[in-house]
C-alpha positions as CSV (number, residue, x, y, z in Angstrom):
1,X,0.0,0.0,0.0
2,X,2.7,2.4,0.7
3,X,4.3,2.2,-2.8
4,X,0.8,3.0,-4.0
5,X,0.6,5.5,-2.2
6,X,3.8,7.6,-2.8
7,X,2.7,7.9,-6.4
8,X,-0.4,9.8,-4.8
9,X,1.6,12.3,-2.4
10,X,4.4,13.0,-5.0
11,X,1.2,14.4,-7.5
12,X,-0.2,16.0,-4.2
13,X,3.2,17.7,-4.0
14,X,3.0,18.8,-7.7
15,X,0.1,20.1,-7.4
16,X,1.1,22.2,-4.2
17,X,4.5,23.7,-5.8
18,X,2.3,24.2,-8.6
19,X,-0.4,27.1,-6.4
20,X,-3.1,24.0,-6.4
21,X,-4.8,22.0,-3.6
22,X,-2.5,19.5,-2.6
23,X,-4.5,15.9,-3.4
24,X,-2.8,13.4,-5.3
25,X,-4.7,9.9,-6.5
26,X,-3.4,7.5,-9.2
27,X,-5.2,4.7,-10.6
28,X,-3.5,1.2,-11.0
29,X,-4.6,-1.8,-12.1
30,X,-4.6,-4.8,-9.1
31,X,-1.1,-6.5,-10.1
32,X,0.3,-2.5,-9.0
33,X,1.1,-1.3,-13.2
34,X,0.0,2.3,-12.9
35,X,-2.0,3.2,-15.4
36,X,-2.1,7.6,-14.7
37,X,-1.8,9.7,-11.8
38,X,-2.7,13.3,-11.4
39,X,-3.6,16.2,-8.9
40,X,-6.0,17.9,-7.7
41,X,-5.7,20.9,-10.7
42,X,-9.1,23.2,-10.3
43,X,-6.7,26.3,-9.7
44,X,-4.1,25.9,-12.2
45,X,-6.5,24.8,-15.0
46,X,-9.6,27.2,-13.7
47,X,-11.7,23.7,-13.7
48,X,-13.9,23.0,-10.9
49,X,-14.0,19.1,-12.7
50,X,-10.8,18.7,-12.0
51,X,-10.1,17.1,-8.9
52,X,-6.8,14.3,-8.8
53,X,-9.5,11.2,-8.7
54,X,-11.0,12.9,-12.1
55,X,-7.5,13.3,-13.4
56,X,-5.6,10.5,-12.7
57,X,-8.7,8.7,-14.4
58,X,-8.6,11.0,-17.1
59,X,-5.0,10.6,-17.7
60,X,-5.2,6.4,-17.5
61,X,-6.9,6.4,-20.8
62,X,-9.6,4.3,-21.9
63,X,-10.0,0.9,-20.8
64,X,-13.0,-1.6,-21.5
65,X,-13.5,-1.9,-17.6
66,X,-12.0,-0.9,-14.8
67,X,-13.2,-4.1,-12.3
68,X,-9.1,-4.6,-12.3
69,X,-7.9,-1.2,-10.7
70,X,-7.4,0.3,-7.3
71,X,-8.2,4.3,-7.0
72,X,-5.4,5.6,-4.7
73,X,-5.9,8.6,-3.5
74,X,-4.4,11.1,-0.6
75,X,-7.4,12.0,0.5
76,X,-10.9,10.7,1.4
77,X,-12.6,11.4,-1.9
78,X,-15.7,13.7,-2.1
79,X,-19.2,12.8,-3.4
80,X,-18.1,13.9,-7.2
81,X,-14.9,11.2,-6.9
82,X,-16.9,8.7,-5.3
83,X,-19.6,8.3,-8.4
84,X,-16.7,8.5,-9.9
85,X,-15.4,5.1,-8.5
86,X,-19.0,4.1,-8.5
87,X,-19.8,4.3,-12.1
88,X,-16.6,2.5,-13.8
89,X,-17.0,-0.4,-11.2
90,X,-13.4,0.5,-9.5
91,X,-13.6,-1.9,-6.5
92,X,-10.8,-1.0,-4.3
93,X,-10.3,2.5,-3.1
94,X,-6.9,3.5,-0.9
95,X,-7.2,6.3,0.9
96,X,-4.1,8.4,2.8
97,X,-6.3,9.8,5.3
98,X,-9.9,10.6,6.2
99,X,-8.9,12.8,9.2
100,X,-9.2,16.4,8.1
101,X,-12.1,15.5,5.5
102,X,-14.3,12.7,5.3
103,X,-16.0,12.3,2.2
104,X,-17.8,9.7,0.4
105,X,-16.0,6.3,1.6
106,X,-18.2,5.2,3.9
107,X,-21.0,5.2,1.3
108,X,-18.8,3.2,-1.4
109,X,-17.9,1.0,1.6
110,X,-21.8,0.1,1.8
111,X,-22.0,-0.4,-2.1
112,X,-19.2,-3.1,-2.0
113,X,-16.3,-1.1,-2.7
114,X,-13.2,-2.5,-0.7
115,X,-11.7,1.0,1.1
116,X,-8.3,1.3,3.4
117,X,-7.4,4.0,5.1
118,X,-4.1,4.8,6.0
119,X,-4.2,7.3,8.2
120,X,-0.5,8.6,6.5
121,X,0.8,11.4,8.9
122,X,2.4,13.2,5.4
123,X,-1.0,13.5,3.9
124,X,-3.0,14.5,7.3
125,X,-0.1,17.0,7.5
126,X,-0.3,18.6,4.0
127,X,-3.7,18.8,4.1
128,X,-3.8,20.7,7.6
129,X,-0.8,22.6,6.6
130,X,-2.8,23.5,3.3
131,X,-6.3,24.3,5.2
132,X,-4.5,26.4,7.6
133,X,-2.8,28.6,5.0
134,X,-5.6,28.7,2.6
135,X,-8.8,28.1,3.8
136,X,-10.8,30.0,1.1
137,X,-9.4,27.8,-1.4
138,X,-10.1,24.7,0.9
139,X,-13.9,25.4,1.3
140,X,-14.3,26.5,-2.2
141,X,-13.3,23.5,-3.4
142,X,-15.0,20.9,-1.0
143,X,-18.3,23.4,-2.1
144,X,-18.6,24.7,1.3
């Protein structure tokens, strides 16, 4: 899981050196190829759509079916990645932490979707660091 999820906080650290919120998720399939990663880039690309779930799918291409891939992401995703994971069938979902937002896990927990949640101390921190420094940006982009 760690391996998985380094690819997540080095695109959460992109998009933080970048001026962006600093969530990172990359989508691989179950044998650990990675298939894209991205960031959280609403800022930099003046996209609300863009959240690192939405991205790293985005950037993984087109598949037939996604039953074989694990969503890995550095932050509990929101209601928007969640049908995300939801529609294309994704049936794992690793998570870096769930401690300074909780979004829609527990729900794709309840429709079958295997989650763990790490609980990193690098991601809780970034993210608190982030909220702390910016919390405009935060609550506009949770839609709060």
């Amino acid at each position: 899981m760690k391996e998985l999820l380094a690819t997540a906080i080095a695109e959460a650290g992109q998009g933080l050196a970048e001026g962006g919120i600093p969530i990172g998720a990359a989508l691989f399939t179950t044998d650990g190829e990675l298939l894209g990663s991205g960031h959280n880039r609403r800022v930099q690309d003046g996209d609300p759509s863009m959240h690192a779930e939405t991205t790293a799918f985005r950037n993984a291409g087109r598949r037939r079916h996604y039953r074989d891939t694990i969503m890995v992401t550095t932050l509990s995703p929101c209601w928007y990645c969640s049908g995300l994971v939801r529609q294309f069938n994704i049936p794992k979902v690793i998570i870096g932490e769930a401690t300074t937002f909780q979004g829609g896990h527990d729900w794709l927990a309840e429709n079958g979707v295997a989650i763990e949640i790490a609980e990193d101390p690098t991601c809780i921190k970034l993210m608190r660091d982030f909220i702390n420094s910016h919390p405009d940006l935060w609550y506009e982009d949770i839609g709060e």
